[in-house]
C-alpha positions as CSV (number, residue, x, y, z in Angstrom):
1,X,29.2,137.7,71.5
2,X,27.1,136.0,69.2
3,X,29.0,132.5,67.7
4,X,28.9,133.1,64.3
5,X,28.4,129.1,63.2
6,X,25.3,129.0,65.3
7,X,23.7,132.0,63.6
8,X,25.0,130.5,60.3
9,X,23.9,126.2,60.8
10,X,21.3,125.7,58.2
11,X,18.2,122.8,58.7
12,X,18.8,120.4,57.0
13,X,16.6,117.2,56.7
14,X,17.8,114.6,59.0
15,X,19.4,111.9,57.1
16,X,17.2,109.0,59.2
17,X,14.5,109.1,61.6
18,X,15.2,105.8,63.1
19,X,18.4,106.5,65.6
20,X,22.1,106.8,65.0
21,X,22.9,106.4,61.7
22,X,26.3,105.1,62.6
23,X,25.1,102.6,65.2
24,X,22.3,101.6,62.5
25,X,25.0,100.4,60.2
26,X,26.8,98.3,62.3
27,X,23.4,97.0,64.1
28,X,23.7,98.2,67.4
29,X,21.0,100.0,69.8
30,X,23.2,101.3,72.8
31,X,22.9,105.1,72.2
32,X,21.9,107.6,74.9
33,X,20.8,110.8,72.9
34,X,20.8,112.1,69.4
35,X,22.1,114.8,67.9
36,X,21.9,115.7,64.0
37,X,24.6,117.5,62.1
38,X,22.9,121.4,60.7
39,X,25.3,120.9,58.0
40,X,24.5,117.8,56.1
41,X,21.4,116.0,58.5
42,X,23.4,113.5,59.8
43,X,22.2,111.5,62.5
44,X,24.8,110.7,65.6
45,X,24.8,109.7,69.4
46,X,25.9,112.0,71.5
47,X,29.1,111.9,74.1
48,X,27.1,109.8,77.2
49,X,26.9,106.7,74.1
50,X,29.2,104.1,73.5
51,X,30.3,105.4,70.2
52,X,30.0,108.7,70.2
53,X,29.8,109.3,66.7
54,X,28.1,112.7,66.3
55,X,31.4,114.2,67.7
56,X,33.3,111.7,65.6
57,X,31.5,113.3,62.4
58,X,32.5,116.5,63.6
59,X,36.1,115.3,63.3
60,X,35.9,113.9,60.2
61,X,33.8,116.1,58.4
62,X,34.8,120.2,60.4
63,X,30.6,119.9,60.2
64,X,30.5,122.7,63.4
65,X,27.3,122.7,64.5
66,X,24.7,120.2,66.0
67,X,20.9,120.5,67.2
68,X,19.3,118.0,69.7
69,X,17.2,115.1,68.4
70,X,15.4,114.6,70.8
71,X,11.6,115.3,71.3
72,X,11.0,118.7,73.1
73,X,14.6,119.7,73.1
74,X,15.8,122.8,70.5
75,X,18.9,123.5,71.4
76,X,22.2,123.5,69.4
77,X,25.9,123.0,69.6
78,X,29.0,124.1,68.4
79,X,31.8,122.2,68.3
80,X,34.0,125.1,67.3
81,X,33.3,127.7,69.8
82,X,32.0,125.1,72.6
83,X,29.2,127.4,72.8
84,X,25.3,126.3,73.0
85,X,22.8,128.3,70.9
C-alpha cells in the first residue's frame, strides 16, 4: 500500500540553505542531519539533534511529510503513516 501523503508531498523551495532554521534563530550549531518540510520548505534537525525541531514542526504545523537534506540522500518521511518513501 502506497502512503497517500508521500505520493501527495509537493517540492517546495527550502526556506534556507544554511542549516536548521530553528537552530539559526537562536544561534546554535549542534544539529546532526537535516530534513525539510515538502509542505512549506522548512528547514529542521532531525531526531539524533538536540532540538529536534523538524519533528517539532510537524507537531505544530500537521505538515506530514519530510525529505532528507542531506547531500546524496532522496529519501522522504511521513510522520503520519511512519512510512519512508
Amino acid at each position: 500500500m502506497t502512503c497517500p501523503h508521500l505520493t501527495a508531498a509537493g517540492t517546495p523551495a527550502p526556506q534556507t540553505t544554511e542549516g536548521c532554521q530553528d537552530c539559526l534563530a537562536t544561534g546554535s550549531h549542534d544539529w546532526v542531519h537535516l530534513r525539510e518540510c515538502l509542505d512549506c520548505g522548512h528547514v529542521g534537525c532531525c531526531d539524533s539533534s538536540p532540538r529536534r525541531h523538524a519533528t517539532a514542526h510537524f507537531r505544530g504545523t500537521g505538515h506530514p511529510v519530510v525529505r532528507s537534506f542531506e547531500p546524496g540522500e532522496s529519501w522522504r518521511w511521513c510522520y503520519l503513516d511512519e512510512t519512508v518513501g
